[in-house]
C-alpha positions, 0 to 999 in steps of 0.5 A: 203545874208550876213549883210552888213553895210547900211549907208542910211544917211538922216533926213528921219523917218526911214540915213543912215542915217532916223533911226536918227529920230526914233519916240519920244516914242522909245527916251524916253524909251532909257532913262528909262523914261515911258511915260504916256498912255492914257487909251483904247479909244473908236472908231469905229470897226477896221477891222479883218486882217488875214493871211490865207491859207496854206505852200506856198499858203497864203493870207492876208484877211481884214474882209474876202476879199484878199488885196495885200499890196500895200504899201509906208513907210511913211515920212511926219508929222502926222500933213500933213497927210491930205495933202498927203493921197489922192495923195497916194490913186490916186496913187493905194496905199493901205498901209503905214508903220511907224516905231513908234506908240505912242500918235501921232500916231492916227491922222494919222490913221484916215486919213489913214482910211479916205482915204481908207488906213491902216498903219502898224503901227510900234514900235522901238527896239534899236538899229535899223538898220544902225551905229548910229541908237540907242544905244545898249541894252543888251537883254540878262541881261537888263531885265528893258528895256525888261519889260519895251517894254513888257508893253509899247507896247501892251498898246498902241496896246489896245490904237489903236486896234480898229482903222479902219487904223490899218493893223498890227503891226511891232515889231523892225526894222533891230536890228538883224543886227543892233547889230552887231554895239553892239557887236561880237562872240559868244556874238552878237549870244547870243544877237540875240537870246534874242533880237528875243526871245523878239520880240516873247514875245512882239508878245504874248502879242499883240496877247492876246490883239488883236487877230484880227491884225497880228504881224511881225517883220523886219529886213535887211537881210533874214540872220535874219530870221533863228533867228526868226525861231528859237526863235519867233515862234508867229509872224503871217509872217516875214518883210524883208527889201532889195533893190538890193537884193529883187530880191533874197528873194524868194530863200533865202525863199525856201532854208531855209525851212520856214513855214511862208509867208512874206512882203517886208518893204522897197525896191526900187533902189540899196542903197548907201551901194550897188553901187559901187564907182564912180572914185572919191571914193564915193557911184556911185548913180543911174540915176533917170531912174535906180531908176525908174526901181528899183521900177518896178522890186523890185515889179516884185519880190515882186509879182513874189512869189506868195503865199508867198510875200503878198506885200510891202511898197516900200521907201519911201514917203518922202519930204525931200531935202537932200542927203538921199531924193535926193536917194529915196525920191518920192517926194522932197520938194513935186515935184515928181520924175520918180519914183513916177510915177514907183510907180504908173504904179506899183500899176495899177493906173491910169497914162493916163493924168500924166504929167511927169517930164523932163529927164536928161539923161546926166550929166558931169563935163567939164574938170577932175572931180578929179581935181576941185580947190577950189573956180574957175569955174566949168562947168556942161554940161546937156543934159534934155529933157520933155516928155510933151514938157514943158520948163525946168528950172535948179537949181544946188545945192551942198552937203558935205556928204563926207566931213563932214557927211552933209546932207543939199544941198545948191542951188549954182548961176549959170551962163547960158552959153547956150548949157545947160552949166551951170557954178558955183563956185567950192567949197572952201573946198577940199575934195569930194563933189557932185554936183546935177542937178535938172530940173523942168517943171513947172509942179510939176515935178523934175528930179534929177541927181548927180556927185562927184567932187574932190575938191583940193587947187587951184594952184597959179602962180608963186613960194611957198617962203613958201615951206620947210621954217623954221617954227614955231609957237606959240603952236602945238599939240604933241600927238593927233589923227594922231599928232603930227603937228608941225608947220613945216608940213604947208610948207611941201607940203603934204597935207596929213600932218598939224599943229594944235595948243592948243585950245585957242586964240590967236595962231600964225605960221610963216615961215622964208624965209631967206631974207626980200623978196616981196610976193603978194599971199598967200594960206591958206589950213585949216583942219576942225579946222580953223580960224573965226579970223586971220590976215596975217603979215609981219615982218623984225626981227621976233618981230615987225609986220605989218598987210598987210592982215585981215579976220573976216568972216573965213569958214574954206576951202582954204583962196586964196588971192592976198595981197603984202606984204615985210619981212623976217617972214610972220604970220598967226595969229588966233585971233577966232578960228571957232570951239571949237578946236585950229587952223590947216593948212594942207598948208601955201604958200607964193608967189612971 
């Protein structure tokens, strides 16, 4: 398996997109500051966790009995931890993992203990996995940062050792991918070999203070562990994370040669970066059916190399509602999902008196999806059935990720128009947005299904007096970015093309159209730079205007609107701009 960029983009700990929201202590040594350790604590006897057997037929052992790693990676705040850690043991889980430990960490070790449950307790080494996920270090010269891991960690493995929650510890995640956002060549080799050298000496350390916890490492792809062959050495197993791939671990395994057994750290459904695209461009997600069974077979997988695979913590325990959460979290804004219980038929717990969540097993945009205009009716049919005949309700939500990086859904009003027809407001902004579907049962239970848009300028009636006009404007950008944007690409009719002002207030644009002439609409199409501010004006000369039209609560998108209005010259003029840059417009239209 090759490194491929992985764009996992959510508020999860873990964005695409999770990496985002690395722990506290791995922000603070990416400044150089050193956080104040508490000294080693008295607790009650941690258990002795080992990894024993021989090539091919290895076992974990706590205090001398098998355990099988069943395992979620964990999403909720220390602080919930008592909220969910009985509904993760009723569902057979027997591990979580985390990607930091630091002074937080200990109540949610003695929750997990409490409840019968141990944590991989994780520790964070930039840059971590996904573009974004943490700035880069030089493990080759950096050797403060270096030093400073090698303090930092084992003090805190002192601190926890003896916590009963401990299961073992987990250096770095995904940074041998990761530095290839860093660097390339022969340098991204040099980087890799320091960096895993590191996690071998990070390993020793651990070792000499705790010799009762094994140690792993994980990354992305089974393509890093040959690095980790060849330069730690120490570490009592590998950790690999993979999602539509992990069914191909056991043979990467056995052709290259290893002598260490390993677990599974992330899996579930194929990822964002897996899916092909749909017709409008985007990551093609997977129904909640297919992410149900991605769960069922990664752990088919999993189990399936017996003797080497010692388990998995699947991804990912999670209550965030957003784009990344609405891709793998089990459950949502706390409502659980078709793959929470695949998790739980998984892991052989006990499912006979579940009630389960409604099933969409239909999804589609009335009319063509790649042609939705902006801010008119959009019909979304669903076809949704209860497998306990409960009564499902629908909520329809909207999100930006393709547009803008936003991660947040917004809950759309709908209008029921019976048949299951559900009729919302298209977006006011053009580009490629998705659309979700949620139906509840009342019950706790949530099925979630999604489609793309292509969201475009709606088409006015009548004739653009604008089009090909003569413009100008009261500034305009000469040499920035894909400019230069003057005025004249406004009335151009390519989309593709803009004006773009200075950055200050006031900015104006106006078109000639050659006679005084009568108008009564007028289409604004802003690039991401719009007005919070403008008003619409007309003139007979060029140099006395009237106000026919006034906006003061501008969001940018398209600004479609009847107004009537009579001149030769017709002016946007911006008086608040929206954001810190000047004024854009892809496309001015003036009808008749």
């Amino acid at each position: 398996m090759t490194p491929r960029p992985r764009t996992r983009s959510s508020t999860l700990t873990r964005s695409g997109t999770r990496r985002s929201a690395a722990p506290l202590l791995a922000g603070v040594l990416a400044t150089g500051s050193l956080v104040a350790l508490p000294a080693a604590q008295a607790h009650a006897a941690g258990s002795v966790v080992k990894v024993t057997g021989s090539q091919g037929s290895w076992q974990l052992t706590v205090d001398g009995q098998p355990y099988q790693i069943k395992g979620l990676t964990w999403g909720p705040s220390v602080a919930d931890a008592e909220k969910y850690m009985p509904d993760l043991r009723s569902m057979g889980v027997n591990t979580i993992r985390t990607w930091g430990t630091d002074a937080t960490t200990k109540p949610l070790l003695d929750s997990a203990a409490a409840h019968g449950i141990k944590v991989i307790a994780g520790f964070w080494l930039q840059p971590g996995g996904g573009p974004g996920s943490g700035g880069c270090v030089n493990y080759v010269t950096d050797t403060a940062y270096k030093n400073q891991m090698l303090d930092e960690f084992p003090q805190w493995v002192r601190t926890y050792k003896d916590n009963p929650g401990v299961l073992m510890w987990n250096v770095g995640n995904e940074s041998v991918l990761g530095l290839q956002n860093c660097y390339s060549g022969e340098e991204l080799e040099r980087q890799r070999d320091a960096y895993t050298t590191l996690v071998n000496d990070i390993t020793r350390k651990i070792h000499a203070v705790d010799p009762d916890h094994p140690v792993t490492s994980t990354d992305a792809w089974v393509g890093a562990w040959p690095y980790y062959k060849r330069n730690a050495p120490d570490l009592d197993l590998y950790a690999v994370n993979a999602y539509n791939a992990v069914c191909d671990i056991k043979s990467a395994w056995e052709q290259g040669g290893y002598s260490k057994p390993y677990i599974v750290t992330e899996t579930g459904p194929a990822g964002e970066w897996e899916v092909p695209d749909d017709a409008n461009g985007v990551p093609l997600e997977p129904t909640d059916r297919a992410k149900a069974d991605g769960y069922t077979r990664a752990w088919d997988c999993v189990t399936g190399h017996r003797g080497v695979a010692l388990g998995a913590t699947m991804f990912h325990y999670g209550t965030e509602y957003d784009f990344g959460g609405i891709w793998f979290n089990l459950l949502p804004a706390g409502q659980k999902r078709l793959s929470y219980y695949a998790v739980k038929t998984a892991y052989g717990a006990d499912t006979t008196r579940d009630n389960t969540p409604p099933v969409i097993s239909d999804l589609a945009v009335e009319g063509d999806a790649g042609q939705v205009q902006a801010g008119r009716d959009l019909v979304l049919s669903v076809k949704a059935t209860d497998p306990d005949g409960d009564p499902v309700s629908y909520e329809v939500l909207d999100n930006s990720m393709y547009i803008d990086q936003g991660k947040n859904l917004a809950s759309l009003p709908f209008t029921d128009l019976g048949g299951s027809r559900l009729k919302v407001t298209a977006p006011d902004r053009p580009g490629v947005w998705k659309m979700y579907v949620k139906a509840t049962d009342g019950r706790g239970n949530v099925g979630v299904e999604s489609r793309s848009v292509r969201v475009v300028p709606p088409v006015p009636s009548g004739t653009d007096l604008a089009r090909g006009r003569p413009a100008t404007a009261s500034s305009f950008q000469a040499s920035y970015g894909d400019c230069p944007c003057p005025a004249a690409n406004a009335v151009d009719a390519d989309p593709a093309t803009r004006w773009a002002s200075d950055w200050s207030d006031p900015q104006w644009l106006q078109v000639d159209l050659g006679t005084r002439t009568t108008f009564r609409h007028v289409q604004l199409y802003w690039e991401a730079s719009y007005a919070k501010a403008y008003t619409v004006q007309t003139s007979d000369d060029g140099q006395n205007w009237r106000t026919v039209h006034n906006v003061t609560d501008g969001n940018g998108g398209v600004d479609d609107f009847d107004v009537t209005g009579t001149g030769r010259y017709v002016r946007v003029n911006g008086t608040a701009r929206g954001t810190g840059w000047g004024y854009s417009l892809y496309g001015f239209g003036v009808y008749a």
